[in-house]
N, C-alpha and C positions, 0 to 999 in steps of 0.2 A: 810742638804739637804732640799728644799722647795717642796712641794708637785708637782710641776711639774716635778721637779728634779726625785722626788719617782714616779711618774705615768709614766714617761719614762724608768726609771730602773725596774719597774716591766713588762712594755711592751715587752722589750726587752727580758726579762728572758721568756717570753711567746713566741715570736716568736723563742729562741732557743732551747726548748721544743717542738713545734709546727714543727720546721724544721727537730728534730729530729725523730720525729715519723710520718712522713711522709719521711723519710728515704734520704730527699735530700744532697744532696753532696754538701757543701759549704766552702766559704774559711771566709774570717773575715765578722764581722756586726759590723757596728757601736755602738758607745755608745749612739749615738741622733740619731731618728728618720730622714729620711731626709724632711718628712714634717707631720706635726700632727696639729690635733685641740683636745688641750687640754680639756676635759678628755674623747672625744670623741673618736677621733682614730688617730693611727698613719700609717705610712706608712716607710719602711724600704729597705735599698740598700743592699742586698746580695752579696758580692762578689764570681764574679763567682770560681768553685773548678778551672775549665778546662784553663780560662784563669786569672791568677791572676791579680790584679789592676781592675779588669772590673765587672761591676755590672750585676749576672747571673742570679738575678731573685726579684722580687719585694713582700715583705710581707705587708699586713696589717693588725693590731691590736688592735683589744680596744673593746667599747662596742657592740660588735657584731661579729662574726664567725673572726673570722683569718681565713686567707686563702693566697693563691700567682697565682701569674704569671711568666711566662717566661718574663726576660728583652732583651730578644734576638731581637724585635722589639719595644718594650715598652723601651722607653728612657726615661722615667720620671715618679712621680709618681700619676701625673692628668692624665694620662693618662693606668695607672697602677688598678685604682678606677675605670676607663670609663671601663675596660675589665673585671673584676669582676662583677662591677656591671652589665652588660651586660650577662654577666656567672649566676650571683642569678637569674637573670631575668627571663632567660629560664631554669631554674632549676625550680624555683615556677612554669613555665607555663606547665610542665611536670607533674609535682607534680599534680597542678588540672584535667589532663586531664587521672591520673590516670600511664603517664607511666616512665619511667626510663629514664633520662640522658644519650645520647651515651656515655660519656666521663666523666662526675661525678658521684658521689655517695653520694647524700646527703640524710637523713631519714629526711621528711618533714609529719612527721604523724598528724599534726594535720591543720587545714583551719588557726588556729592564726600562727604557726609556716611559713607557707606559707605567712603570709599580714607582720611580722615582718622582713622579710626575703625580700620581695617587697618593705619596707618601705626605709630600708637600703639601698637596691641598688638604688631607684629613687632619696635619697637625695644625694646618692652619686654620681649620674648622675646631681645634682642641684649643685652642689658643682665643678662638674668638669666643667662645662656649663659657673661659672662666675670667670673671668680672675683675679678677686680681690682677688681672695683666691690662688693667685699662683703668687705670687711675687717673689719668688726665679728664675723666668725664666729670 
């Protein structure tokens, strides 16, 4: 196995750990990523529990927070990155102004944990921006 080989089978083992303890209902996950930059992050198709064959929700993985979205609207996974990162965005802006997320729960106790957190999401907004990193459409 060549390290990309290894840094997607360790991904994966993280987003099924990650799914688990956020208690979501799923049915298969892939063995590969459906789109990744290696050894950065990947991004992953959920099959939905409710409907099988159908992808029920979008994870991504790697150097940075794992986290998902619903694919109930989100058909891909540049677009899957654009809602997250969209989600850190106003999670950090909350975080500075001292108050809570209506709908997340993130512990952002420190000013770095918040610009790391901003970093991520802005280049994953730079990433979804350029059409060159989404060949697979």
């Amino acid at each position: 196995m060549d390290s990309e080989e290894k840094w997607c089978h360790e991904r994966r083992a993280e987003v099924l750990e990650y799914l688990s303890k956020e208690g979501v209902e799923h049915g298969q996950v892939s063995d590969w990523p459906a789109w990744d930059v290696y050894p950065h992050t990947s991004s992953w198709a959920i099959e939905s529990n409710k409907s099988p064959g159908w992808v029920g929700w979008w994870v991504i993985c790697g150097d940075h927070p794992t986290d998902y979205v619903s694919a109930e609207k989100i058909k891909e996974p540049r677009y899957a990155y654009k809602a997250i990162a969209e989600n850190w965005l106003e999670i950090c802006q909350c975080a500075e102004e001292g108050k809570k997320h209506p709908n997340m729960h993130v512990n952002l106790a420190s000013n770095e944990l918040i610009e790391t957190l901003r970093g991520r999401a802005k280049t994953f907004l730079e990433w979804v921006a350029d059409d060159e990193n989404w060949q697979y459409e």
